[in-house]
C-alpha positions as CSV (number, residue, x, y, z in Angstrom):
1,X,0.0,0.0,0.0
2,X,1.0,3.5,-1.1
3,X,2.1,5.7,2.3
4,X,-0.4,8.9,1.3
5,X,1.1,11.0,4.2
6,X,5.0,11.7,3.8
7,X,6.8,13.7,6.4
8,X,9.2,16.0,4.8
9,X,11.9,17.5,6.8
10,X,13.5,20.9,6.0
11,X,17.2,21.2,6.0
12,X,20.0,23.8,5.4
13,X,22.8,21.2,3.2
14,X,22.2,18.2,5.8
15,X,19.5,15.8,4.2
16,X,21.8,13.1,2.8
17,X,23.9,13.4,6.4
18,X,20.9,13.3,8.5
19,X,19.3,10.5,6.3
20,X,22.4,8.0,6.7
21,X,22.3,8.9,10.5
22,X,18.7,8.2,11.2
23,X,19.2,4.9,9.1
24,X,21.9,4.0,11.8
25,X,19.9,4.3,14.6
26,X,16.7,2.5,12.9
27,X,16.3,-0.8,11.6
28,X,14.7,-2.4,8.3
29,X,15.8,1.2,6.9
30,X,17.1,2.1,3.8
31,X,18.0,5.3,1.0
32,X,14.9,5.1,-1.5
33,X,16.2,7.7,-4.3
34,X,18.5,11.0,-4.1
35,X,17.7,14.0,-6.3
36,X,20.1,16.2,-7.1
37,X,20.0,20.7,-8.2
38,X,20.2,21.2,-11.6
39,X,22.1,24.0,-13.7
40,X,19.8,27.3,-12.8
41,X,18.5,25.9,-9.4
42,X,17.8,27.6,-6.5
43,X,21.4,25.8,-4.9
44,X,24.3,25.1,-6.9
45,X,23.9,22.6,-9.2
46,X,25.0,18.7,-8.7
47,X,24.4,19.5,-5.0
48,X,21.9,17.2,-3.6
49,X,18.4,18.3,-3.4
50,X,16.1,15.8,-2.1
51,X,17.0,12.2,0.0
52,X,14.1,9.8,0.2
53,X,14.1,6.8,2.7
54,X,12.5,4.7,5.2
55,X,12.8,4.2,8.8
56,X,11.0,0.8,9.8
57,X,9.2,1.2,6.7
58,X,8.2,4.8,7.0
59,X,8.5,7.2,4.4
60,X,10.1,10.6,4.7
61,X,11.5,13.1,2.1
62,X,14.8,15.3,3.5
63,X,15.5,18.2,1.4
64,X,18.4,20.9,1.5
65,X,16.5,23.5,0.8
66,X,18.7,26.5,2.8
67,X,18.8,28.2,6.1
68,X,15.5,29.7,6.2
69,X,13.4,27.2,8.2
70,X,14.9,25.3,11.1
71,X,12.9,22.6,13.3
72,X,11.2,23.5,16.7
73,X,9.5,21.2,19.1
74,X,6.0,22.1,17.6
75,X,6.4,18.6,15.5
76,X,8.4,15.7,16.9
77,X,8.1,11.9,16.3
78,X,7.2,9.7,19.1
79,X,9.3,6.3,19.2
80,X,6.8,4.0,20.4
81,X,9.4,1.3,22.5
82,X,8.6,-2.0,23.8
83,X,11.2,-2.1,26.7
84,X,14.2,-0.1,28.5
85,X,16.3,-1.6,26.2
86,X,14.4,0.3,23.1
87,X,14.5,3.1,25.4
88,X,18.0,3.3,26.0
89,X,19.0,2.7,22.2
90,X,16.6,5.2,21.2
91,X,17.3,7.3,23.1
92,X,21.4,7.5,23.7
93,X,21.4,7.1,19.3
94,X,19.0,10.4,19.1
95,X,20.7,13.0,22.0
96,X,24.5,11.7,21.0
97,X,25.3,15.2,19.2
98,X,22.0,17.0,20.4
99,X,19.8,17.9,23.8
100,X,17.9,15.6,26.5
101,X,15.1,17.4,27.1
102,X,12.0,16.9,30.4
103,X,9.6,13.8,29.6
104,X,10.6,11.6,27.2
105,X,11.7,14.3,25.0
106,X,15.0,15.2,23.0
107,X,16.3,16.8,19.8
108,X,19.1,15.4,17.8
109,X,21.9,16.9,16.5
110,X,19.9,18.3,13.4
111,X,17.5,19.9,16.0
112,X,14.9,17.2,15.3
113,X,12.9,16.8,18.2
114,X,11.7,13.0,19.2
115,X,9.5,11.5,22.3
116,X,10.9,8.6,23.3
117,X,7.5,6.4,24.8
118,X,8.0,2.6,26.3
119,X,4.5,1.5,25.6
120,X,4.5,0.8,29.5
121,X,4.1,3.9,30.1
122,X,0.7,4.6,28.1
123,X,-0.3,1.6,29.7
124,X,-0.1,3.1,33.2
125,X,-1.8,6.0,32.0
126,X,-4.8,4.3,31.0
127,X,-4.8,2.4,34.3
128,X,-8.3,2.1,35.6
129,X,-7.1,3.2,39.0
130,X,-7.0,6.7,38.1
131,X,-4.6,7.3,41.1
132,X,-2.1,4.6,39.9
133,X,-2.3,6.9,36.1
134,X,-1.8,10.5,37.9
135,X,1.4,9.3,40.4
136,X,3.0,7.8,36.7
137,X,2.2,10.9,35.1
138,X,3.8,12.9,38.0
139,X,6.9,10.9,38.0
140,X,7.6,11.2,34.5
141,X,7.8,14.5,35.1
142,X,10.4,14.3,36.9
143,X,12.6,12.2,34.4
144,X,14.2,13.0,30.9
145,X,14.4,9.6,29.8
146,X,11.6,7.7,31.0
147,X,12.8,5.2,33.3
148,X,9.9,2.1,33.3
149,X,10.5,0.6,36.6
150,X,10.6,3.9,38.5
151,X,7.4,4.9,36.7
152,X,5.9,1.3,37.7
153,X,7.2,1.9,41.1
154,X,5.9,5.3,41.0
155,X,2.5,4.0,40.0
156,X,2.6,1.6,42.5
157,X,3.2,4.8,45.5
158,X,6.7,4.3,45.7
159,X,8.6,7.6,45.5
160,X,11.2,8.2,42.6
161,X,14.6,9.4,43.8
């Protein structure tokens, strides 16, 4: 099936960098097609232009298209991860080169900003002990990387340190 929706990120010169960096940290990813400027372009010509490629089998498009638009933390991508390990892989790849930010959040070293989610945690918020859902959601207020046996313990009324 065709992917109708295809995020496409904005950079200054970086796509192709930021494309084979993203591909390290993701598996089943891979370099779809590379577009390059042509003679009378907006960027010299030969330089490249667009990257597309897949992370786990999503789509995005990276283009160089100059300085005038950077990222902010009004669109991130949420990592959906099934254990501390995914966590901790996602989440030491991502901030190597940028900035750990509160809950769960970071940007990497292109200024991309990710949520880093174990799917533990969404589970405790949708715990039908309501009490249980608000001491996890305090707690991970607390953390930068969520932390999923301190937010169980947490839910469970045992304090984080």
């Amino acid at each position: 099936m065709q992917q109708k929706i295809i995020p496409n990120l904005w950079f200054d010169t970086e796509a192709e960098e930021a494309a084979a960096f993203y591909l390290s940290v993701f598996p089943n990813s891979r370099i779809r097609k590379v577009s390059h400027y042509g003679e009378g372009g907006p960027r010299p010509a030969g330089m490249v232009m667009t990257v597309e490629f897949e992370l786990d089998g999503q789509r995005f498009v990276g283009i160089n298209g100059g300085p005038e638009f950077t990222f902010d933390e009004a669109v991130s991508f949420q990592i959906s991860c099934e254990n501390q390990e995914e966590v901790d892989h996602y989440w030491d790849r991502l901030s190597d080169g940028g900035e750990e930010g509160p809950c769960g959040w970071l940007k990497d070293r292109f200024g991309l900003s990710w949520q880093v989610v174990p799917t533990a945690f969404e589970e405790l918020l949708a715990d039908p002990d309501p009490a249980r859902a608000q001491r996890a959601m305090q707690a991970m207020f607390s953390m930068t990387k969520l932390d999923i046996a301190a937010l169980r313990s947490a839910a469970d009324g045992v304090p984080v340190t």
